[in-house]
C-alpha positions in Angstrom: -64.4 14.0 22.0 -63.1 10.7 21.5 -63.5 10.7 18.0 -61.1 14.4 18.3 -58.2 12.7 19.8 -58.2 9.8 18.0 -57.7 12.1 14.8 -55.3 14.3 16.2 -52.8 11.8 17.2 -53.5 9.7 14.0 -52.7 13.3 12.5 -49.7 13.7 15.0 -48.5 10.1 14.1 -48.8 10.9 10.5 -46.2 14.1 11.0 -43.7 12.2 12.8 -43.7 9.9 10.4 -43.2 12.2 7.2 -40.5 13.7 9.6 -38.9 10.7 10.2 -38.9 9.9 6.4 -37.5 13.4 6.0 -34.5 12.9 7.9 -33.7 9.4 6.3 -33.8 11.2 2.8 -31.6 14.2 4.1 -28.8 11.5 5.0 -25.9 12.7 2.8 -23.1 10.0 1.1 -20.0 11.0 1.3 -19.6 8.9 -2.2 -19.0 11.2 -4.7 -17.5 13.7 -2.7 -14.2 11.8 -2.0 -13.8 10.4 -5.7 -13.6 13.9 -6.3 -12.0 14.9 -3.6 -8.8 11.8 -4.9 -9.0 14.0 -8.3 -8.4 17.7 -6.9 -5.6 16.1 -4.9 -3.5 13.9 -7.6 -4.0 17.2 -9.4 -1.8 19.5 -7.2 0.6 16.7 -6.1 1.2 16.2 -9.5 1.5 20.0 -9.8 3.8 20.4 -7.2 6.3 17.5 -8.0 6.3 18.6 -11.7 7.0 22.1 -11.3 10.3 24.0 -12.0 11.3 23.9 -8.0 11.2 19.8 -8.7 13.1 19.9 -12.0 15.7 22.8 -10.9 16.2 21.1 -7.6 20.3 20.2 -7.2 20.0 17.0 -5.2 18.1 13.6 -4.3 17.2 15.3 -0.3 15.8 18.3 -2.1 13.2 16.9 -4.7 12.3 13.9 -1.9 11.4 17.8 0.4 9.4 18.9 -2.8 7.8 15.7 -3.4 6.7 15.6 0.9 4.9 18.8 0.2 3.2 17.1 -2.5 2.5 14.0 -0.4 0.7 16.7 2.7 -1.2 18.7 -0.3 -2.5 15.2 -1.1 -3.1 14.1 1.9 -4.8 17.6 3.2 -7.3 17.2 0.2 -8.2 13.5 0.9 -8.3 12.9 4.9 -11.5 15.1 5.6 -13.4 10.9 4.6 -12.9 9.0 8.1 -15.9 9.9 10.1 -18.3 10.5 6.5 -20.5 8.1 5.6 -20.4 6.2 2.5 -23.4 4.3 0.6 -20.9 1.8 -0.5 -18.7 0.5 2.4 -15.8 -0.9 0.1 -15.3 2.2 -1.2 -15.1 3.5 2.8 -12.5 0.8 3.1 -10.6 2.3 -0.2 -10.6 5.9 1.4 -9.1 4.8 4.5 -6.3 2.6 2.5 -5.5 5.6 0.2 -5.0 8.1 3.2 -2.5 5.6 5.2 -0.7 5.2 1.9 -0.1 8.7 1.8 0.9 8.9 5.4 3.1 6.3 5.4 4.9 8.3 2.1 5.0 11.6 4.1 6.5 9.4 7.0 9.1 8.1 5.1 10.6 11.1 3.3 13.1 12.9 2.9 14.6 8.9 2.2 18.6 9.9 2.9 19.7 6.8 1.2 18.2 4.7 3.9 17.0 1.8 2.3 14.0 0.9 4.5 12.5 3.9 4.3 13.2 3.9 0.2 10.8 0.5 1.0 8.1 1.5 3.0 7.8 4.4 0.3 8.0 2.3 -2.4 5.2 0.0 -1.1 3.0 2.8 -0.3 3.3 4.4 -3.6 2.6 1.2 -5.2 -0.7 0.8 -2.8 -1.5 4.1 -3.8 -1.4 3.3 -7.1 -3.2 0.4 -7.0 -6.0 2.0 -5.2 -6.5 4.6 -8.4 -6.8 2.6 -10.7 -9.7 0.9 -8.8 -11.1 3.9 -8.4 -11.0 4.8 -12.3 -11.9 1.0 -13.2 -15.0 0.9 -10.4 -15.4 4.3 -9.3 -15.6 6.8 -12.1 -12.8 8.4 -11.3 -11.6 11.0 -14.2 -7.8 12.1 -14.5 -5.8 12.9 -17.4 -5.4 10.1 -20.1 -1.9 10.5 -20.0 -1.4 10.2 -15.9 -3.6 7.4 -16.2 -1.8 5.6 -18.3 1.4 5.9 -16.3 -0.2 4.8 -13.6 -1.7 1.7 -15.0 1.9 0.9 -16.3 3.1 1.3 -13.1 0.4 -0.9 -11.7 1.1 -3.6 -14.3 4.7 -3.5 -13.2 3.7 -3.9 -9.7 1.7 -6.7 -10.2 4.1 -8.5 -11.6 7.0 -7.8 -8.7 4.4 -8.8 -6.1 3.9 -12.3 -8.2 7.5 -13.1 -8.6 8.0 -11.9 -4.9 5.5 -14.3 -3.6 6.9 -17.3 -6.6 10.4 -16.8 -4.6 9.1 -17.0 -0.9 6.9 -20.2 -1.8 10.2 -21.2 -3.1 12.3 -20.1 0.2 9.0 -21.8 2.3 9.6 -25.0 0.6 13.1 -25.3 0.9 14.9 -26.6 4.2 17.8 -23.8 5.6 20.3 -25.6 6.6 22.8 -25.2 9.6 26.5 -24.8 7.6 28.5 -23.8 10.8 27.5 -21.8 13.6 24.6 -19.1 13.2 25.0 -19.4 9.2 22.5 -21.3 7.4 22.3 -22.2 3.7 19.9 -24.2 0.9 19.8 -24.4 -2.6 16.7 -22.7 -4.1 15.4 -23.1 -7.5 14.1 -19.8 -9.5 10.6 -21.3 -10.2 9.1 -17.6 -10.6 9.6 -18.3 -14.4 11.7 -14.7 -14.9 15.0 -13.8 -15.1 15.9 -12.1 -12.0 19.0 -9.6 -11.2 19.9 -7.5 -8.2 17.4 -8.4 -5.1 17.9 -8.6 -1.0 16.2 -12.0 1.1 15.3 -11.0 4.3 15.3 -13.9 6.8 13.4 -13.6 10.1 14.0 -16.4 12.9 10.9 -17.3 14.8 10.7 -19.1 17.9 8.4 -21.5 18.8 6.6 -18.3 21.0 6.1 -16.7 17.8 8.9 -14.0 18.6 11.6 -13.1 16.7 14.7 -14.2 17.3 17.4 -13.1 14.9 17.9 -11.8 11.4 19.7 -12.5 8.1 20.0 -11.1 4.6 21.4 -12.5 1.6 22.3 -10.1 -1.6 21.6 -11.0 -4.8 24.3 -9.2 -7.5 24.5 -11.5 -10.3 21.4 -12.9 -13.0 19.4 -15.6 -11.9 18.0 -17.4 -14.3 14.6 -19.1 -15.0 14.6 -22.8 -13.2 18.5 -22.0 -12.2 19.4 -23.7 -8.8 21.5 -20.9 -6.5 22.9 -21.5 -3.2 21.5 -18.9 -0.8 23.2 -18.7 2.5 22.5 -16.6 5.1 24.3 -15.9 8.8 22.8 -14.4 12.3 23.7 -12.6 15.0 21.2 -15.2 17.1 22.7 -18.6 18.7 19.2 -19.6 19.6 17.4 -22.6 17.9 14.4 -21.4 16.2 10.8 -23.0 14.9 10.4 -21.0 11.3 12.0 -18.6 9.0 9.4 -15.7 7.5 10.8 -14.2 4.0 10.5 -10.6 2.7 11.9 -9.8 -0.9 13.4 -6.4 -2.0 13.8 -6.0 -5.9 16.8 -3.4 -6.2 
């Protein structure tokens, strides 16, 4: 009798474990699913922004209406990813990038000429962007040579704003603002990013020694600026309080 139950429960042990085994194998990867899923959606954004409503549209607020439907088909196709799993966790990170990108472009359209939400839609395009080709490059994502190639151009170009950009703010960091008269502030910077820069807005933030912000400035950029050329950049704020730092954001026009 002994001899009975020990074989039945080595039996029953030996079924749980095949079942146990069985449900690891069934766990599905969401992998595959999303590259493809990126694919089907640049392919009816792309058919929505390029059709005739797009090209017979009579004004800027009307294509930026036909290019947020574009954005939402997008985004419709792509955001199902949050809660799957993925066999390669970089590429969950990736997924969840891509879909604020395109929320953060539906957010900030129609643009209306206002020029900070013509920014936060031109950084998230160029996130966007950056986030294909990765997915081409590591991914295996397959779209049309020719979108592809725009969008590696456009990459390129990105790449190198965001060097200069960061070039000129170690530039700004380095530099000591100066008090000129009362809440205007001023230093002479040197153009080390090494290209020949035009029209472009410094954004100056005051910090206090709390870490909040204080007060605000922008200086505008209109004429060429020249490789190693020394400018005077000035700067004035509404804010009469002393402050610790200045943080610097760049915006190429």
């Amino acid at each position: 009798m002994k001899k009975l139950l020990s074989t039945i429960s080595a039996l029953l042990i030996g079924v749980s474990l095949v079942a146990c085994s069985e449900k690891k194998e069934q766990v599905h990867y969401y992998d595959n699913d999303y590259v493809q899923a990126v694919k089907m959606g640049l392919e009816r954004r792309i058919k929505i922004v390029d059709g005739d409503e797009y090209k017979n549209a009579q004004s800027p607020n009307e294509k930026d209406l036909i290019v947020l439907k574009g954005v939402k088909e997008e985004l419709n196709t792509v955001n199902g990813f949050k809660d799957k799993t993925f066999n390669n966790p970089e590429l969950k990170k990736i997924a969840q990038d891509y879909e604020k990108a395109l929320t953060i472009q539906s957010e900030n359209l129609p643009i209306n000429n206002d020029l900070d939400k013509s920014k936060a839609f031109e950084d998230a395009y160029n996130d966007r962007t950056k986030i294909i080709i990765t997915l081409i490059d590591k991914y295996g994502l397959k779209i049309d040579r020719n979108i592809e190639t725009e969008f590696r151009q456009n990459a390129n170009s990105v790449t190198k704003k965001d060097n200069v950009e960061s070039k000129l703010i170690d530039a700004l960091k380095a530099s000591e603002f100066k008090k000129l008269e009362q809440q205007h502030y001023g230093a002479n910077i040197k153009n080390t990013t090494g290209e020949k820069l035009g029209n472009l807005i410094i954004n100056f933030k005051l910090i206090d020694k709390d870490g909040v912000t204080i007060g605000t400035g922008q200086y505008a950029n209109t004429t060429e600026w020249a490789p190693d050329e020394v400018k005077s950049i000035d700067f004035y704020t509404t804010s009469k309080k002393n402050f610790e730092k200045i943080e610097f954001s760049i915006q190429q026009l």
